[in-house]
C-alpha positions in Angstrom: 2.1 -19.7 9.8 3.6 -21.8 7.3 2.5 -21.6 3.6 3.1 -23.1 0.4 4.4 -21.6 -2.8 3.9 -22.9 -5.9 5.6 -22.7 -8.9 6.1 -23.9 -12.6 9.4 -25.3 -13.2 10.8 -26.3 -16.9 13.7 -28.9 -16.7 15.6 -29.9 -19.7 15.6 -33.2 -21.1 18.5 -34.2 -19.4 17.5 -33.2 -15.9 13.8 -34.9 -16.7 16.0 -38.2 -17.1 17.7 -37.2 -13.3 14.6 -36.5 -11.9 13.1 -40.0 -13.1 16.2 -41.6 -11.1 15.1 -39.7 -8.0 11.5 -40.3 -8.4 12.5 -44.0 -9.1 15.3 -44.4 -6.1 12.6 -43.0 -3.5 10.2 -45.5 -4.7 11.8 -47.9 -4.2 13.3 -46.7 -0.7 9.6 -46.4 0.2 8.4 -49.8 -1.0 11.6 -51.3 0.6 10.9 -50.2 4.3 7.2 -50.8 3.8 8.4 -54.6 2.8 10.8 -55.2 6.1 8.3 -54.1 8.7 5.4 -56.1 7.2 7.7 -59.1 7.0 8.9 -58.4 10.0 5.1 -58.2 11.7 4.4 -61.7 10.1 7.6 -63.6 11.7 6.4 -61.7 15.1 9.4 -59.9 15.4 9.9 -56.4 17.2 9.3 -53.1 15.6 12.1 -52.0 13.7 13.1 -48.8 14.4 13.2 -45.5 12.2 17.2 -45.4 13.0 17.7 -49.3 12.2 15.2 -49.4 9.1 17.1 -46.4 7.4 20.5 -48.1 7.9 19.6 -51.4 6.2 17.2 -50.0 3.3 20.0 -46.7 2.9 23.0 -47.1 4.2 23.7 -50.5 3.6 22.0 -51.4 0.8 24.3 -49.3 -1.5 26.5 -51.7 -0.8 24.8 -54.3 -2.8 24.7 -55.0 -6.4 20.7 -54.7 -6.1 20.7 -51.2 -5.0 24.1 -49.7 -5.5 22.5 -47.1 -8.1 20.6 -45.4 -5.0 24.1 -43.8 -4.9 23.2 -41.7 -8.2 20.3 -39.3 -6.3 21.0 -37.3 -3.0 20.7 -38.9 -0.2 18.0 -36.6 1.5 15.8 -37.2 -1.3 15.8 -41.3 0.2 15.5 -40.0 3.6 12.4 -37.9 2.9 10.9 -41.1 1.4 11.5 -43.0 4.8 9.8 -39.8 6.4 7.0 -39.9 4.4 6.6 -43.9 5.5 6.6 -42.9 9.5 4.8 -40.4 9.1 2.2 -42.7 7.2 2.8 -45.2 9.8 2.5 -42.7 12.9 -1.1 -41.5 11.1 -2.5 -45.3 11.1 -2.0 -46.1 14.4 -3.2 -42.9 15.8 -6.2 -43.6 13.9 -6.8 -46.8 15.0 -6.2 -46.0 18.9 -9.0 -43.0 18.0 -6.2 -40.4 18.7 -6.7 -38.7 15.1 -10.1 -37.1 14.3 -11.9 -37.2 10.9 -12.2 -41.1 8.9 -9.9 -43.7 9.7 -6.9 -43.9 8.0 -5.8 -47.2 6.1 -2.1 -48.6 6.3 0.9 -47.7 4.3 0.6 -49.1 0.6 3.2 -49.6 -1.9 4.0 -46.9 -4.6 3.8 -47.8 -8.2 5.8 -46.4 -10.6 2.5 -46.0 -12.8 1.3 -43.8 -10.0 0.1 -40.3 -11.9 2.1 -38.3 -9.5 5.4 -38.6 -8.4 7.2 -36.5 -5.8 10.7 -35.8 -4.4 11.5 -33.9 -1.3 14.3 -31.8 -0.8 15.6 -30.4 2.4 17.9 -27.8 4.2 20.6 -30.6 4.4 20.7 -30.9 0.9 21.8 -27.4 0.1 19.2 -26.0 -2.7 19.4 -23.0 -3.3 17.8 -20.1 -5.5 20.2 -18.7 -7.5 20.6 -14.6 -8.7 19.4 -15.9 -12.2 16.3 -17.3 -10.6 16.6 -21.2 -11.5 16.7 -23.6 -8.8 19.8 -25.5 -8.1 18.9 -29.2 -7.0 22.0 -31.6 -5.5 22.7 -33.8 -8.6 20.0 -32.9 -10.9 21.1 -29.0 -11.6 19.9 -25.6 -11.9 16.1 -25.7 -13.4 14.0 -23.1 -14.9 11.7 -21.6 -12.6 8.8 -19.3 -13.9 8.1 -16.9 -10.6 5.0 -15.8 -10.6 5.4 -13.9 -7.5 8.1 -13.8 -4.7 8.9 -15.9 -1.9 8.4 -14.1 1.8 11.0 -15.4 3.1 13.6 -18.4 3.1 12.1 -22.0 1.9 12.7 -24.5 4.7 12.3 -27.5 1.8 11.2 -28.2 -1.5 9.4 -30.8 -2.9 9.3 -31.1 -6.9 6.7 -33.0 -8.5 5.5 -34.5 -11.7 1.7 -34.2 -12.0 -0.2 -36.9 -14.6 -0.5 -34.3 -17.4 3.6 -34.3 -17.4 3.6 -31.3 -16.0 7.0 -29.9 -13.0 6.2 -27.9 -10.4 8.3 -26.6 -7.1 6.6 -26.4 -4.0 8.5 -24.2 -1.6 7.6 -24.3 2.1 7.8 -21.0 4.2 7.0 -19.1 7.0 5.1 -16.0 7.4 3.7 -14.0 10.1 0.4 -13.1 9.7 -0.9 -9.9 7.6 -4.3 -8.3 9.7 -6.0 -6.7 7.9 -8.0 -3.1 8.9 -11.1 -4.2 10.7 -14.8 -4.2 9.2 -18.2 -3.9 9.9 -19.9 -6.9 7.9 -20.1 -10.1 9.2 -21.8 -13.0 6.6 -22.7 -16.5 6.6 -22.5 -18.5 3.3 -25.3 -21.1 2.5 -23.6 -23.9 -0.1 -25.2 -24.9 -3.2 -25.7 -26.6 -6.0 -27.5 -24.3 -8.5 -25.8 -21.2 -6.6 -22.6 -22.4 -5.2 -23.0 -19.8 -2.7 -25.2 -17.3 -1.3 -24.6 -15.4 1.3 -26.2 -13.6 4.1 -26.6 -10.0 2.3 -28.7 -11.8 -0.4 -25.8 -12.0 -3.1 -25.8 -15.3 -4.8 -22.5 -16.7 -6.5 -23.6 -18.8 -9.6 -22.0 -22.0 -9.9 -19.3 -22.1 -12.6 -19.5 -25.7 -13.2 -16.1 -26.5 -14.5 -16.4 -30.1 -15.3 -19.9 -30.0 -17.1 -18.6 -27.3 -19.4 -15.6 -29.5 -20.4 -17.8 -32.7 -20.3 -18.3 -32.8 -24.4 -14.5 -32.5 -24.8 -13.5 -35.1 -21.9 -16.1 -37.7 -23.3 -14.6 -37.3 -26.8 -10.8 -37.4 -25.3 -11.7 -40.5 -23.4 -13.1 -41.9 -26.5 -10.4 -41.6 -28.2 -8.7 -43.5 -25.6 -10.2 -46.6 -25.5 -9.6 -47.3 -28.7 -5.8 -47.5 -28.4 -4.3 -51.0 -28.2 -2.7 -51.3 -24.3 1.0 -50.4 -24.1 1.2 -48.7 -26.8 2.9 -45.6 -27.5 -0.1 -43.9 -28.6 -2.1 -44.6 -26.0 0.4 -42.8 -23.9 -0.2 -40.0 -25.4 -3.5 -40.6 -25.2 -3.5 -40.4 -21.4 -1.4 -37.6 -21.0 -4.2 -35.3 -23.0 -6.8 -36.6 -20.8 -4.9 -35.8 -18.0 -4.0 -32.0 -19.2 -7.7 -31.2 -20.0 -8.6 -32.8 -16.4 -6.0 -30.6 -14.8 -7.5 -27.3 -16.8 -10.3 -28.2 -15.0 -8.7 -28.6 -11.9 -6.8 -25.2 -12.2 -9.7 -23.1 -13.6 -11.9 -24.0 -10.5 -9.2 -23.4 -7.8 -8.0 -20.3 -9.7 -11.7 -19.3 -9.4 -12.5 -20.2 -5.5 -9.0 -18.4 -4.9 -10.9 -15.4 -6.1 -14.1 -15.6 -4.6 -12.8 -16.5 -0.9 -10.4 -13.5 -1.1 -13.1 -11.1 -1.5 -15.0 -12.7 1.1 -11.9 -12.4 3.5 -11.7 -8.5 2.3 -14.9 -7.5 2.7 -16.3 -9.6 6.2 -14.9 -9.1 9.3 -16.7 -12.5 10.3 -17.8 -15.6 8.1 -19.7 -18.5 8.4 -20.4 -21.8 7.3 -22.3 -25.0 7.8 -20.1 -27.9 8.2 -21.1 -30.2 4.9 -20.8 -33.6 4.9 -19.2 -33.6 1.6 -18.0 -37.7 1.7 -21.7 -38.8 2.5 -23.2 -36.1 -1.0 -20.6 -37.8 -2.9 -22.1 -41.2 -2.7 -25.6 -39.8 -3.7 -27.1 -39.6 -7.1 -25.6 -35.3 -7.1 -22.3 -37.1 -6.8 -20.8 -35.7 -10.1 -22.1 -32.2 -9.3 -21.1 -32.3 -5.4 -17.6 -33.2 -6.6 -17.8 -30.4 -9.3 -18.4 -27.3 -6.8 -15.7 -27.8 -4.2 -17.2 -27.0 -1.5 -14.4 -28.7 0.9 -11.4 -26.9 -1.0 -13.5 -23.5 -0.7 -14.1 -23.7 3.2 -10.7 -24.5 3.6 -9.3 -21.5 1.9 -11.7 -19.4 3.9 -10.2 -21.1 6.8 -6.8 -20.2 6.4 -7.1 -16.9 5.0 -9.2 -15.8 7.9 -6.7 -16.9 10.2 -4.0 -15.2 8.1 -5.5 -11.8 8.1 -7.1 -11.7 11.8 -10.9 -12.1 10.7 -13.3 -14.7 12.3 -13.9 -18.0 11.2 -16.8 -20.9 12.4 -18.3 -23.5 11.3 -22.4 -24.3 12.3 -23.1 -27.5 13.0 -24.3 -29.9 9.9 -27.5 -31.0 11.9 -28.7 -27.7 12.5 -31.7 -27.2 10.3 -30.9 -23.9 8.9 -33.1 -24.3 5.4 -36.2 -25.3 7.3 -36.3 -22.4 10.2 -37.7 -19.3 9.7 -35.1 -16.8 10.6 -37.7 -14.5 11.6 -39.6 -16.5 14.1 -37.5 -19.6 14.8 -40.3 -21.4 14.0 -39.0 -25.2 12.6 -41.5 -26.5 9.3 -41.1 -29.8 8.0 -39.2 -31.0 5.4 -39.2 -30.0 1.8 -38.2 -31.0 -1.1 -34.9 -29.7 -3.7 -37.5 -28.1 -5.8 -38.9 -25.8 -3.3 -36.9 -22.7 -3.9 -39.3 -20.5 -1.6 -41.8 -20.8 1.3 -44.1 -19.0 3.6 -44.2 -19.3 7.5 -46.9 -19.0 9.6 -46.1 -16.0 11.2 -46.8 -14.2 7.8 -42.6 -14.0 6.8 -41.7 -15.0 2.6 -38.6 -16.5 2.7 -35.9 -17.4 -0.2 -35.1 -21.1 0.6 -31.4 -19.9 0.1 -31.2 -16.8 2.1 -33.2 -17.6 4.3 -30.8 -20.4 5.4 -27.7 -18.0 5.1 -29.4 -15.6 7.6 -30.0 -18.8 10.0 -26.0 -20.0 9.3 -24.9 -16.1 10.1 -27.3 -16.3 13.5 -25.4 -20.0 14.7 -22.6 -18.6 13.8 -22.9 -15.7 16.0 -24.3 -17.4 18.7 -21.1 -20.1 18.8 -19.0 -17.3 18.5 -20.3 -15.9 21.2 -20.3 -18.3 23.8 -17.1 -18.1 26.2 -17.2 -21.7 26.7 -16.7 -22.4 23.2 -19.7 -24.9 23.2 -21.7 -25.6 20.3 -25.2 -24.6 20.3 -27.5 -26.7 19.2 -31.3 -26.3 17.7 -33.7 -27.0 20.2 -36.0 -30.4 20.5 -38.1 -31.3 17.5 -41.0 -33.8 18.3 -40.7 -36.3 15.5 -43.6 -36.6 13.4 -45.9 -40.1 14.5 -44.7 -41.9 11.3 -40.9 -41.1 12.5 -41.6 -41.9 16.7 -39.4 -44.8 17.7 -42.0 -45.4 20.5 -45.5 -46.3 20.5 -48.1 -44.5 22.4 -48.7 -47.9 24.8 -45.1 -48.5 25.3 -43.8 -48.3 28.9 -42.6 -45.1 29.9 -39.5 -44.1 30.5 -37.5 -43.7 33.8 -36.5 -39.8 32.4 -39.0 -36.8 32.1 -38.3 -34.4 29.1 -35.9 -32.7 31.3 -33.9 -35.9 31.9 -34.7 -35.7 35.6 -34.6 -39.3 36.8 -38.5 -40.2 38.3 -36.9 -43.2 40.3 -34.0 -42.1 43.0 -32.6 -44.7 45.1 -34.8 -47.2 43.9 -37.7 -45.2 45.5 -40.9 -44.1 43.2 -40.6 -40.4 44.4 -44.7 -40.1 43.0 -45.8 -42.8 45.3 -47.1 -46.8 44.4 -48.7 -47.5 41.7 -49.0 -46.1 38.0 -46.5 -43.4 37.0 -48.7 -40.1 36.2 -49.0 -39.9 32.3 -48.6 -43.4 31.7 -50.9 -45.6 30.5 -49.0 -49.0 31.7 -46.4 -48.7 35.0 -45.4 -52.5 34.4 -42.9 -54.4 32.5 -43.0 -54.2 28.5 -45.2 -56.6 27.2 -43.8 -58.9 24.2 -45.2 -58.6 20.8 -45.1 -61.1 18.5 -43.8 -60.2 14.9 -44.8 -61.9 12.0 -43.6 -63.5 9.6 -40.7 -63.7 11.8 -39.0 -67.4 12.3 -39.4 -69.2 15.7 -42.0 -65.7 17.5 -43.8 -67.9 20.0 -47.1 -67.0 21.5 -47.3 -63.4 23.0 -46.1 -63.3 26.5 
């Protein structure tokens, strides 16, 4: 498995000023080859190749008067940048052809060098190297101050150094590790995601929400108050920005810092874990927007993922359709909707359930139940007959040519029940035409 360290690095004012020519140099390199294939797409010409595009916007480019500083920063740090533009490339079009799973992925853009983060890439081929002292020697930039907070497992394969919008330098080694198991447990959980608890689990604990942005919210507004009223350009208002940007990035840390925690205890203590799949882009465009974004719940299932698959425990995912708050996870029994402020309800069948648990106890038996199947199918809640306000068809519409089963009723264009009217149907013929009103040019009813 490969991993990703990172660490905080503390350049000196002179290798800052190097690591803005790299930064800089790549930028450009990037914006360069995005330029030539676009213009080359206009005039209808061929597609230039990776080989052929480094060559003109590298190679020979240092040969102008343009761009013969590129020659100032390591090479593989321009190289990487045309790697990152395939790459970009290659995602696009398997997107478009349907090849790539999850939303669609726009084009390449250009970079700006007003762009809050800026990134370098360093590989193999350019030699770094961690030195006996513990800096960081980079080709043409030097040896950097790194503060380890914990060892590497093994040899980096590359590097990548970054500048985040609070003006903050960090070094983020890639490595490979082989997976830790660890001993095997009894417990197996499923997590119900939340808003007032961020999670609760199948046991009946409930995690309260730490809300990390509301609890910074009085300092942030006054911070971006204190913003707008500095004049554009100015020096000030620099500043101004990078303050915002350090008290967004406490934010940032303290809530990662904190799911870190939580998800390794999960991992620990559960042999196997569960959760539903959220659709976390769809909650962000509702009016919970500020508080979806808050929790995390994305960043949190994905370092369940990983960690489970690090240390040999089981991981799924429960389908976002099935209806795991509104099923009684004693009797199966489906109830209908209800709203955010119901926090508890009773079933039929005489069970009091915790709208919360109760779900997580549902998530844990989906989970199971997936798990379980050799053919790796989902399974999916049975048939719910829609209530008569939600029923696409009307009770004198013109049956259909399937039974509930989905058995066809017609075979080879033969009525298997015989001439006439089909049994349960109160009209065999063709659909008659209703006229709408209101609606432009509806004739007479046919």
């Amino acid at each position: 498995m490969q991993l990703r360290y990172n660490y905080r690095v503390y350049p000196t004012s002179g290798q800052q000023i190097e690591l803005a020519k790299a930064f800089g140099c790549a930028r450009v390199v990037f914006n360069d080859g995005l330029r030539l294939r676009q213009q080359a797409r206009e005039a209808g010409e061929e597609w230039i190749s990776d080989g052929d595009l480094s060559k003109r916007v590298i190679t020979l480019a240092k040969d102008t008067p343009d761009r013969v500083w590129l020659g100032e920063v390591s090479s593989v740090v321009l190289q990487q940048a045309l790697a990152d533009l395939n790459v970009a490339y290659r995602n696009f079009f398997a997107s478009v052809a349907g090849k790539r799973r999850g939303r669609k992925v726009a084009p390449p853009m250009y970079r700006s060098r007003e762009d809050n983060r800026q990134a370098i890439r360093f590989t193999k081929n350019s030699r770094f190297k961690v030195l006996g002292n513990g800096r960081l020697r980079l080709p043409k930039i030097g040896d950097v101050e790194v503060r380890w907070s914990r060892c590497l497992p093994s040899e980096a394969s590359s590097v990548t150094v970054i500048r985040d919008a609070a003006g903050r330098y960090f070094a983020s080694f890639v490595v490979r590790t082989t997976d830790a198991p660890l001993p095997e447990v009894e417990p197996e959980v499923g997590i119900d995601l939340g808003l007032t608890h961020f999670a609760v689990l199948s046991d009946g604990t409930k995690v309260a929400a730490p809300k990390f942005l509301r609890r910074a919210a009085r300092k942030l507004k006054r911070l971006q108050h204190a913003l707008s009223r500095k004049r554009k350009g100015s020096n000030r208002r620099k500043k101004a920005v990078t303050k915002v940007a350090r008290a967004h990035a406490r934010v940032a840390d303290s809530r990662r810092d904190w799911q870190h925690k939580l998800s390794t205890k999960v991992v620990r203590e559960n042999q196997a874990i569960y959760v539903e799949d959220l659709c976390v882009a769809g909650l962000g465009r509702t009016r919970l927007a500020k508080s979806v974004h808050d929790a995390g719940w994305a960043s949190f299932t994905g370092m369940l993922e990983y960690k489970a698959a690090r240390y040999g425990r089981t991981f799924g995912r429960v389908d976002r359709f099935f209806p795991s708050t509104r099923m009684c996870s004693d009797c199966g029994r489906i109830s209908e909707k209800m709203a955010l402020n119901v926090r508890g309800w009773d079933c039929p069948c005489g069970a009091a359930h915790d709208r919360d648990v109760n779900a997580a106890l549902n998530v844990l038996a989906a989970g199971q139940a997936d798990n379980g199947n050799d053919r790796g199918a989902q399974v999916r809640p049975g048939l719910v007959p829609a209530p008569r306000g939600e029923a696409v068809t009307h009770p004198d519409a013109a049956c259909s040519t399937r039974s509930v089963e989905g058995i066809l009723v017609l075979q080879g264009g033969e009525d298997v029940n015989g001439p006439g009217r089909v049994p349960g149907c109160r009209w065999s013929g063709p659909p008659r035409r209703r006229r709408r009103p209101g609606r432009r040019g509806s004739g007479p009813p046919g």
